[in-house]
Phi, psi and omega in degrees: 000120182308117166282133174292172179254203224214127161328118169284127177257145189326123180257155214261152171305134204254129175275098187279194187269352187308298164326274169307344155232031155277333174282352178291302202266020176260346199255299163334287170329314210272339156290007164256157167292154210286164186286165164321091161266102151313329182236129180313332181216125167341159122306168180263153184277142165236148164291150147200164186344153179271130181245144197255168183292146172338158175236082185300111153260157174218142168189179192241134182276123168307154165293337182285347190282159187242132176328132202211171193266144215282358147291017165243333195251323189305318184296320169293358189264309196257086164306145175096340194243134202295152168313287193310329171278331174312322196269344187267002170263015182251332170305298189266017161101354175256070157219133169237119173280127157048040199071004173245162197280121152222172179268177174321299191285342175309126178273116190246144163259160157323116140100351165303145164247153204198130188225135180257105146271097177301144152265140187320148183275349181307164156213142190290173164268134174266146161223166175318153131194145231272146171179156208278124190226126192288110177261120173271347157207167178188145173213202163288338206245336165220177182215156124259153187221175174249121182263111180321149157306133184104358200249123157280181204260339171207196208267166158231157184298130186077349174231143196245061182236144173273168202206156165321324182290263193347309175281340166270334180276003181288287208308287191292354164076034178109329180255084148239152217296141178283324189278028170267012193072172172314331167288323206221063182289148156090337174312109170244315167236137197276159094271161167314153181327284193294351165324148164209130235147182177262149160197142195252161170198163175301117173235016172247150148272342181271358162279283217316321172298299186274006147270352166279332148321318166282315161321301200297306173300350217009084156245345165261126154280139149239129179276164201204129152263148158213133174292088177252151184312141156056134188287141170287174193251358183243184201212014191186151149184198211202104170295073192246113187200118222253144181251132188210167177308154153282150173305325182258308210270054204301017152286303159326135177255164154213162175272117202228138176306271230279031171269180165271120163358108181216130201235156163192138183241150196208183195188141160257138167238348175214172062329143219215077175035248186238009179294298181182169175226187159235122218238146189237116175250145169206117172291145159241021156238168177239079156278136162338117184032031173302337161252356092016268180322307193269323150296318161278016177272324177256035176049044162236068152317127170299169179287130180072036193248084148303359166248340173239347180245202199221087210214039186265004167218138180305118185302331175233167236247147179079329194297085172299074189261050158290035178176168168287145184262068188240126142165180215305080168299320191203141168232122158222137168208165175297103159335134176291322184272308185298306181095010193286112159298139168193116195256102162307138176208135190227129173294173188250149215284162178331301185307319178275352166293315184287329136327319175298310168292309198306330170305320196272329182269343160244017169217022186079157221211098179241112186283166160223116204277144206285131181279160215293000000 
């Protein structure tokens, strides 16, 4: 008679090679240098609008057009569709002549097809929300504020991040100027997210035109500290290198002949022996990441500038570079009400102070005193 058989017991798990070697490359890990944080803490999230998918136009430039640049024409072509959307799908890269990718410049003739990823028309909504904000003037008619790194300036299409607007429309109980629009009420001038700095906004429309009339004339100055790769070998100079998207990275700004005018005027105030320095930039046009853009154009990229420099793990053991190290030191402009000059300034935050000693304290540290 067969016996039964008798239960197999549960056998304890075998320390395999699977195992030792995820503990191998955890061990790896804890030795690289710490990852890219920017900011010590995310923002708080605000709702915005639900965004909808592209809308693909397709259509053929008549034989009656006479060849034109293709920011002249698409838009006349595709009826029904704002300008401003024709140019913000030649930005980001979704229009193609004749199966190939163009631009603003691209020159289109009779008889090209030409297919458009129109982008949704929505725009987000900004609402209030309560948040701890430095405020540096404020009047009935403007605000500065020292905008912390990591704060966009206003709400964008697709992100559920809060913004300098979000946080001034709690704080002003609503009065920023309606004509920057719905999205960007009170907006005259932007910085970038990791950007830091004074910036100002609107809480009139009639301050809002005319400070955007002063951006636009540059009649408003601006100053910059910025940390940068390697010293420079001049001690003073002048950036005139006309600026446009990249032809590829349509993320990217570059320096392009066929660009928009972009001036920067720069000073060294301090030197950290031939490592790096610190440098005073003043735009004098506003292009898009233009002191980014220009300082790596004479190969002195700011410090922690992973889109134009080459900074994606910290060069030395220790180095506190959580971000790019650029910002908004001084503003002067004309008061919208008054006619009054008035010029803001705020010092730079813990962080780029900390960088700053640390340059100085392991590579030395030689100033230049700033003319009278």
């Amino acid at each position: 008679m067969a016996q039964p058989k008798k239960p197999k017991k549960p056998q304890p798990k075998r320390l395999g090679s699977r195992p030792q070697a995820r503990t191998a490359k955890a061990l790896k890990r804890k030795n690289k240098p710490a990852p890219h944080v920017p900011y010590a803490s995310r923002p708080a999230k605000a709702p915005t609008e639900e965004s909808r998918p592209d809308e693909i136009v397709t259509t053929r430039i008549p034989d009656s057009f006479e060849p034109a640049r293709a920011d002249k024409i698409v838009a006349t072509v595709l009826e029904g569709v704002s300008r401003s959307r024709v140019q913000k799908a030649l930005d980001l890269g979704m229009v193609k002549v004749n199966g190939k990718p163009a631009d603003r410049r691209t020159v289109l003739n009779p008889g090209d097809h030409i297919e458009v990823a129109l982008p949704s028309p929505g725009e987000p909504t900004a609402r209030p929300v309560k948040m701890a904000l430095e405020i540096l003037f404020e009047d009935a008619h403007i605000i500065a504020i020292n905008k912390p790194a990591g704060l966009l300036t206003h709400p964008v299409q697709g992100s559920d991040e809060v913004s300098v607007v979000h946080g001034l429309l709690h704080h002003t109980k609503g009065k920023l100027a309606p004509a920057g629009g719905a999205p960007r009420p009170g907006v005259v001038h932007r910085l970038d997210r990791e950007t830091s700095g004074v910036i100002v906004l609107a809480k009139t429309d009639k301050a809002y035109h005319a400070l955007v009339a002063q951006f636009a004339e540059r009649t408003a100055k601006k100053e910059y500290l910025a940390l940068v790769d390697k010293a420079p070998r001049l001690l003073s100079g002048v950036i005139n290198a006309s600026i446009d998207r990249h032809r590829t990275v349509r993320v990217r700004m570059a320096v392009r002949e066929d660009g928009r005018e972009a001036i920067t005027e720069w000073r060294v105030e301090e030197k950290f022996g031939v490592t790096a320095a610190l440098v005073r930039a003043f735009p004098q046009t506003g292009r898009t990441h233009q002191i980014r853009v220009h300082l790596a154009h004479i190969t002195h990229p700011i410090l922690g500038d992973r889109t134009y420099g080459k900074f994606d793990v910290p060069s030395y053991t220790g180095w506190p570079m959580p971000r790019v190290m650029l910002h908004a030191h001084k503003l002067t402009l004309t008061h919208p009400q008054t006619g009054k000059p008035l010029t803001i300034t705020v010092e730079p935050p813990a962080d780029f102070k900390e960088l700053q000693e640390w340059l100085a304290k392991k590579f030395g540290r030689k100033s230049y005193l700033l003319p009278a």
